[in-house]
Backbone bond lengths (Angstrom), bond angles and torsions (degrees), N, CA, C in turn:
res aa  C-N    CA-C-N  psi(-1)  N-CA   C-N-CA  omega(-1)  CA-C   N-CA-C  phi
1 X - - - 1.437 - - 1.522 107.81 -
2 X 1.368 116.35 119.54 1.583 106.38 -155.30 2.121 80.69 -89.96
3 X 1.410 99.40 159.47 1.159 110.16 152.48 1.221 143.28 -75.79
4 X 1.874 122.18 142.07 1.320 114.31 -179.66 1.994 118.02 -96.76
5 X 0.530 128.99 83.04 0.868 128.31 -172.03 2.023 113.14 -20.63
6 X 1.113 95.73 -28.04 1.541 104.56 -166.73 1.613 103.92 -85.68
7 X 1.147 108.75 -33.18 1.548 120.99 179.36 1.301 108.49 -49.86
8 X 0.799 121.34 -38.35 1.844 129.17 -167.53 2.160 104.32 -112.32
9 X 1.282 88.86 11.65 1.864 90.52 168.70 1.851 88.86 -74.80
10 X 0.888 130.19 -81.31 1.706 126.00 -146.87 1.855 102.14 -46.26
11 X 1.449 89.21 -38.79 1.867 92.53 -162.59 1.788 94.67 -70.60
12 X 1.406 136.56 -45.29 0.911 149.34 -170.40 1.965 104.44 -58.42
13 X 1.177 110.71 -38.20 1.562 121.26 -174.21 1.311 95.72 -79.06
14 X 1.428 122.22 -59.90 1.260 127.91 -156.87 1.707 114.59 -53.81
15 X 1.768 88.23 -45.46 1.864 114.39 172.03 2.044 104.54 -33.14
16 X 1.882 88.44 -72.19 1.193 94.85 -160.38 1.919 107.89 -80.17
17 X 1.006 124.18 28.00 1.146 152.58 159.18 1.665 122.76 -73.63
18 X 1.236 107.06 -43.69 1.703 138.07 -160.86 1.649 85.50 -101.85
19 X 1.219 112.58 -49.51 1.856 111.45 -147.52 1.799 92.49 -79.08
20 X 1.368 108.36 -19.36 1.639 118.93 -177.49 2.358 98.52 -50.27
21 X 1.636 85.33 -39.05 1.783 83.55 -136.24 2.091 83.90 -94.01
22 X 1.288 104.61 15.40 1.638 105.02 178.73 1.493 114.44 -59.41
23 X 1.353 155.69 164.04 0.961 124.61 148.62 1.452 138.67 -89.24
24 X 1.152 122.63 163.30 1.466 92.91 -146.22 1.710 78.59 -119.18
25 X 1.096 92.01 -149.80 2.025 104.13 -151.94 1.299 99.77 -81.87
26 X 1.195 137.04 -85.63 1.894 110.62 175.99 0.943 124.46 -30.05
27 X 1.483 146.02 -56.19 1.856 140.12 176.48 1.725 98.42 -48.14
28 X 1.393 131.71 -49.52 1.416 131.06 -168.61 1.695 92.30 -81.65
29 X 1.175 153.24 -42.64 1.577 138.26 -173.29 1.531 89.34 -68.22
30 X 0.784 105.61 -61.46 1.827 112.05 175.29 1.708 114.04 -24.57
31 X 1.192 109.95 -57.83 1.355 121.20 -167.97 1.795 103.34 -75.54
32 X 1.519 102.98 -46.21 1.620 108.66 161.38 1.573 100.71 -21.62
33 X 1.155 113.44 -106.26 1.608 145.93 -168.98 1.452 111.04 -37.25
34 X 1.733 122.47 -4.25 1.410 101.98 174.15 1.640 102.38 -104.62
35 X 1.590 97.84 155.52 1.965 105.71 -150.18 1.548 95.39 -78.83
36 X 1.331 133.20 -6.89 1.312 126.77 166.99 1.528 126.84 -119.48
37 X 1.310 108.18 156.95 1.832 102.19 164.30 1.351 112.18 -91.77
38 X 1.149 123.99 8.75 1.590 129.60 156.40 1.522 95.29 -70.09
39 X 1.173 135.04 -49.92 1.485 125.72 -166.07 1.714 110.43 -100.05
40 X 1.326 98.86 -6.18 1.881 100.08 149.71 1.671 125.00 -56.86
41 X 1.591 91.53 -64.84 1.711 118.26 150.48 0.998 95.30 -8.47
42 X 1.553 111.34 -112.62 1.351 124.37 166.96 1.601 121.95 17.50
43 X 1.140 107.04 -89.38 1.541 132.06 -149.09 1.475 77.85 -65.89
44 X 1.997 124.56 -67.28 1.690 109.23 -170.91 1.609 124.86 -56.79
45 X 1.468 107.84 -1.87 1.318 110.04 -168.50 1.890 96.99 -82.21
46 X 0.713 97.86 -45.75 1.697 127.59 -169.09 1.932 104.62 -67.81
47 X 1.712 110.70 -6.94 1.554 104.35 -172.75 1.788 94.82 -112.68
48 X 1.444 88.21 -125.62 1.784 90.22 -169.30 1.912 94.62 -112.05
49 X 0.933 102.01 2.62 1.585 108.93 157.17 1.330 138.30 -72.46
50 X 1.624 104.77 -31.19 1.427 116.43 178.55 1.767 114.96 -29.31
51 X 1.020 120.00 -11.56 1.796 106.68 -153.74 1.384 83.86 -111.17
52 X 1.746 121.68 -37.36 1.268 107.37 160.79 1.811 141.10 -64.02
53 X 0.935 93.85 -33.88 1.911 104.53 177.14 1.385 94.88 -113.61
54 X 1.362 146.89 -2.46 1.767 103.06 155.41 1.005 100.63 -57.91
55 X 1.195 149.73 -54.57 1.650 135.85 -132.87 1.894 107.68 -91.13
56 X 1.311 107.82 3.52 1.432 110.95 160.71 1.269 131.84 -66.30
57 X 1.439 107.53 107.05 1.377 120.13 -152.20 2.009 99.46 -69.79
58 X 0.921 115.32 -45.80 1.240 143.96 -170.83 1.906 127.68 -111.99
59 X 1.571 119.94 100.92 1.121 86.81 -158.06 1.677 113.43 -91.43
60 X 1.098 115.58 55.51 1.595 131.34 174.38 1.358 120.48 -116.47
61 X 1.497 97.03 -5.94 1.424 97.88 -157.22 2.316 75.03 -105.89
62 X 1.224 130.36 -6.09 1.332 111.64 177.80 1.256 126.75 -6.10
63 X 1.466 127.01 -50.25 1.489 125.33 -167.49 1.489 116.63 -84.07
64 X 0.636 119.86 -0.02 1.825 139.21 155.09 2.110 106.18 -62.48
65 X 1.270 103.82 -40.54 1.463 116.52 177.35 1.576 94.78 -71.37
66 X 1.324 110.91 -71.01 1.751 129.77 -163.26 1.124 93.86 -42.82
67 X 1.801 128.57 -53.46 1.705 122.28 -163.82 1.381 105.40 -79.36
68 X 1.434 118.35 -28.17 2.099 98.57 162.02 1.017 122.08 -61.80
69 X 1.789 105.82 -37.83 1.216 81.68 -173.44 1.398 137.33 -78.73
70 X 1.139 89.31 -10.80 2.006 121.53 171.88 1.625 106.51 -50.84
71 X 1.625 92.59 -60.37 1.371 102.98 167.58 1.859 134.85 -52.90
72 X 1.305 112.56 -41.64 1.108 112.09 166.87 1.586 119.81 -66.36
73 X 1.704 112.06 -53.10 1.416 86.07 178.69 1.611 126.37 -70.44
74 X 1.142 127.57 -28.81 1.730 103.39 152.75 0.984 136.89 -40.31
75 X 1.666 127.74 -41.26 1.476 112.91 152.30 1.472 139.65 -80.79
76 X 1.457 108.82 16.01 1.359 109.37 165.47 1.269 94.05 -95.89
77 X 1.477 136.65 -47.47 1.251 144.10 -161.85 2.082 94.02 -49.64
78 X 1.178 122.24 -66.71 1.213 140.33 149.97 1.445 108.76 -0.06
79 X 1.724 113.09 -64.14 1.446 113.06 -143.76 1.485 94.69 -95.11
80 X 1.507 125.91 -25.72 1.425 146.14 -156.72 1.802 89.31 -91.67
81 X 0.852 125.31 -60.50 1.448 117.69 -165.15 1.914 117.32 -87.04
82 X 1.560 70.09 165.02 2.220 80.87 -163.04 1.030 107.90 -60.21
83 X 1.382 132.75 -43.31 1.173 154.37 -178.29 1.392 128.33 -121.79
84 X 1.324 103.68 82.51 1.574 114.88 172.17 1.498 129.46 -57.58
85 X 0.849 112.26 -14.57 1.721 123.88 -174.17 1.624 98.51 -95.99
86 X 1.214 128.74 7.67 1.109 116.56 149.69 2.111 118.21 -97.71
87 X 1.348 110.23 -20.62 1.510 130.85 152.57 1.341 101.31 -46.84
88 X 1.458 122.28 -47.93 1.420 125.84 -152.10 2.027 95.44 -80.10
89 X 1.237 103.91 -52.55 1.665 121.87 170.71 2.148 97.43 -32.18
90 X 0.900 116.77 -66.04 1.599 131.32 -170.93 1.487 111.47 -77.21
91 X 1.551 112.84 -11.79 1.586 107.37 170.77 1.624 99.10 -93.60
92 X 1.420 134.64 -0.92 1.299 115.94 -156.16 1.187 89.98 -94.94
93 X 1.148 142.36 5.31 1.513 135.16 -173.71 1.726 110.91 -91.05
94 X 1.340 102.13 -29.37 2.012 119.25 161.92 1.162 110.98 -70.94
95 X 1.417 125.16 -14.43 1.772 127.62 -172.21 1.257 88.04 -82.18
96 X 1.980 117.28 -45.45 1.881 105.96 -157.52 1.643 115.64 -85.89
97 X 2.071 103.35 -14.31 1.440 104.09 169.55 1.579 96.86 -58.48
98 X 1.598 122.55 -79.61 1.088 132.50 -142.07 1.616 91.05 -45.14
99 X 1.337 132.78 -60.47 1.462 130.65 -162.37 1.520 108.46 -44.74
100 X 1.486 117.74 -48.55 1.374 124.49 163.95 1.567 109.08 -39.58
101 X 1.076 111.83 -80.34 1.423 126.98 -172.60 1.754 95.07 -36.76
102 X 1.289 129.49 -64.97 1.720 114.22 -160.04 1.546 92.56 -69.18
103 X 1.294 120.46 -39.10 1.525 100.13 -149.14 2.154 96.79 -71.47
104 X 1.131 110.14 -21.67 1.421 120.13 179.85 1.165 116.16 -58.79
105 X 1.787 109.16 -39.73 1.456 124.01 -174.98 1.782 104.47 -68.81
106 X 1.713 103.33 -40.27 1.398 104.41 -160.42 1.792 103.05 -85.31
107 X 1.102 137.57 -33.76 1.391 159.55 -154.58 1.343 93.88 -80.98
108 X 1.847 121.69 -63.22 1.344 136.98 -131.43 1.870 99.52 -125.51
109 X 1.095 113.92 -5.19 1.367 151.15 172.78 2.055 80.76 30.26
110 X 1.015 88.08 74.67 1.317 115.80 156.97 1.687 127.31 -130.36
111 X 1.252 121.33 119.28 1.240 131.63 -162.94 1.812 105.91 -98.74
112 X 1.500 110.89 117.47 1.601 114.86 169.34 1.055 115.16 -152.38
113 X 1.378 116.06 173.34 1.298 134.61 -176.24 1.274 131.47 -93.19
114 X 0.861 110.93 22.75 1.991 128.38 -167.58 1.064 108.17 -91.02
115 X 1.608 138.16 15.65 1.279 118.15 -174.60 1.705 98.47 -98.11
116 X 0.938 96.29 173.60 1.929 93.59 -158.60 1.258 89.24 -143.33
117 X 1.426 120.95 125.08 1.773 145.57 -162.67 1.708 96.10 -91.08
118 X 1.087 103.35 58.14 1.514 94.08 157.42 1.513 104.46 -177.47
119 X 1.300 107.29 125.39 1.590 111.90 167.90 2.100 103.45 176.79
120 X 0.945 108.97 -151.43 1.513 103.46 178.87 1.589 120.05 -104.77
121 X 1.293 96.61 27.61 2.013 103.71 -172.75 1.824 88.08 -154.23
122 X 1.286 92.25 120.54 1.485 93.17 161.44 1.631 116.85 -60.47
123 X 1.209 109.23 167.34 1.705 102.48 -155.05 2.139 83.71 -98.90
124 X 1.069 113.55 -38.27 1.319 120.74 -170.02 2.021 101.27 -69.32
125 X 1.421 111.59 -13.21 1.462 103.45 172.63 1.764 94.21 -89.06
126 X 1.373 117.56 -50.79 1.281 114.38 -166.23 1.751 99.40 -58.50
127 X 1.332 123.43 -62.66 1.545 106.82 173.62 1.571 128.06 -39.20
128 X 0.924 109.23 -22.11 1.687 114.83 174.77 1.249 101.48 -83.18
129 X 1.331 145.67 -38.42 1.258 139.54 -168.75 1.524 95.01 -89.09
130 X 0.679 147.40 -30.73 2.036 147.49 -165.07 1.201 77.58 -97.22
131 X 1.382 159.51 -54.23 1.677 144.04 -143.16 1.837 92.55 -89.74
132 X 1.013 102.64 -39.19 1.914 105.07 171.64 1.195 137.99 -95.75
133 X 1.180 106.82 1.43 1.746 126.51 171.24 1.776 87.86 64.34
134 X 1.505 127.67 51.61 1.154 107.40 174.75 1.801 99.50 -133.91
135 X 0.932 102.80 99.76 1.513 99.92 -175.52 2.399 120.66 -97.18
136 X 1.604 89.60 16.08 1.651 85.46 -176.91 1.281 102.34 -62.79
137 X 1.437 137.30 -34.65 1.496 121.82 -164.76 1.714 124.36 -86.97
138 X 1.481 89.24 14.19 1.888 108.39 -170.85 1.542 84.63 -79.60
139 X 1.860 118.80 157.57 1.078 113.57 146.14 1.375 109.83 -65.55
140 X 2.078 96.72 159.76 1.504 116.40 -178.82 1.469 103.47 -43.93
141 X 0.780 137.27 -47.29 1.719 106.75 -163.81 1.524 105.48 -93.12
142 X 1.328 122.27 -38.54 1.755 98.72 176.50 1.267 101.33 -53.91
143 X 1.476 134.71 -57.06 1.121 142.77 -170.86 2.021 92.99 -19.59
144 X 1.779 102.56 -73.51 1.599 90.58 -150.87 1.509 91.15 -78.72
145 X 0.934 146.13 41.53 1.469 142.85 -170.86 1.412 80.53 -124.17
146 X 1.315 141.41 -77.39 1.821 135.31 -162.01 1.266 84.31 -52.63
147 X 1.208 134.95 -53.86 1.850 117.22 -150.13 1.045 113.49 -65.17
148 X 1.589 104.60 -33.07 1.510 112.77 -167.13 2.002 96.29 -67.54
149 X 1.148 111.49 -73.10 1.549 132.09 170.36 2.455 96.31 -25.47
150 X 1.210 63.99 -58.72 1.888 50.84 -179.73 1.276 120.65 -85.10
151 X 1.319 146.84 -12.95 0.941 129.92 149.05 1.456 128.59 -60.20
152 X 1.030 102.84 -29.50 1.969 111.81 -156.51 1.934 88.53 -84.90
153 X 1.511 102.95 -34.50 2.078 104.93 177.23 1.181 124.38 -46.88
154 X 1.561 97.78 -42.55 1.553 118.49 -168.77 1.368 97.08 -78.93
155 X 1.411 136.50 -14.58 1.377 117.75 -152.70 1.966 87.05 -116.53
156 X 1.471 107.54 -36.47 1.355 88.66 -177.60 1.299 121.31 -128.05
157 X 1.368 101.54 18.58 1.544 109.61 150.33 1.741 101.54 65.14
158 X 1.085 120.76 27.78 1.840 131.99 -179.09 1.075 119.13 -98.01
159 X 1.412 167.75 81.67 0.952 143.05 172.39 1.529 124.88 -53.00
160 X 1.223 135.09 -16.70 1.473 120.85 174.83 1.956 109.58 -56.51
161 X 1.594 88.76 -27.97 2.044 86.52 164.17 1.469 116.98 -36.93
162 X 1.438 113.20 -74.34 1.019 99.55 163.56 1.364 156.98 6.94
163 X 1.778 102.92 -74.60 1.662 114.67 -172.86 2.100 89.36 -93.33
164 X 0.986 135.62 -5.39 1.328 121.12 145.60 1.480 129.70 -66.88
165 X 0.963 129.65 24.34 1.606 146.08 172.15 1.893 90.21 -67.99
């Protein structure tokens, strides 16, 4: 499929559009050096973030902000470009954390927060399938990737199985 060069003008503007309002290295040394995260708060409330962290109820709970926002730009990234299924190629690498992450939680019965809201399987279908040993509704390859991972757990009781997914 040869490329258009023009196809990727809007997504390409839009990109460096977004990358304008990042913060850049004085506002972040800045944010370093103040003695609280009440006055981190602060400082992101006050940039092009505000709409994301005012509404932080709690400021411990930050990474709840970080994973929307994680989350949103993949699906703009998604909606902006010609070809999303190459977006889709770069989310599958969050499909093989998260798979790590449940089967760790369920195996190692350790409970965390590391699953990261973006990839091509909602993380709440993949937890239902690892909490039920039922993996038909995974795509084909997580699919044989949990089976493989759960069979081989049960048999040798290892966790480094696991992080070989």
């Amino acid at each position: 499929m040869p490329i258009d060069d023009t196809a990727y003008a809007y997504a390409v503007g839009r990109i460096r559009a977004l990358e304008a309002r990042l913060l850049d290295r004085n506002r972040f040394e800045r944010m370093i050096d103040v003695p609280s995260a009440d006055e981190v708060l602060k400082m992101l409330t006050e940039s092009d973030y505000a709409s994301s962290f005012g509404e932080l109820p709690d400021i411990n709970d930050f990474e709840t902000v970080l994973a929307a926002e994680f989350r949103h730009i993949f699906e703009l990234l998604v909606a902006i470009t010609p070809w999303p299924e190459l977006i889709a190629i770069m989310a599958l690498r969050y499909d093989v954390h998260n798979l790590k992450v449940l089967f760790k939680e369920r195996y190692l019965a350790v409970k965390s927060d590391l699953l990261i809201p973006v990839g091509t399987c909602p993380t709440g279908k993949m937890a239902q399938a690892v909490a039920e040993d039922d993996f038909r509704d995974l795509p084909d390859r997580l699919r044989t990737a949990a089976e493989k991972v759960n069979e081989d757990f049960l048999v040798n009781r290892d966790p480094q199985i696991i992080d070989l997914i």
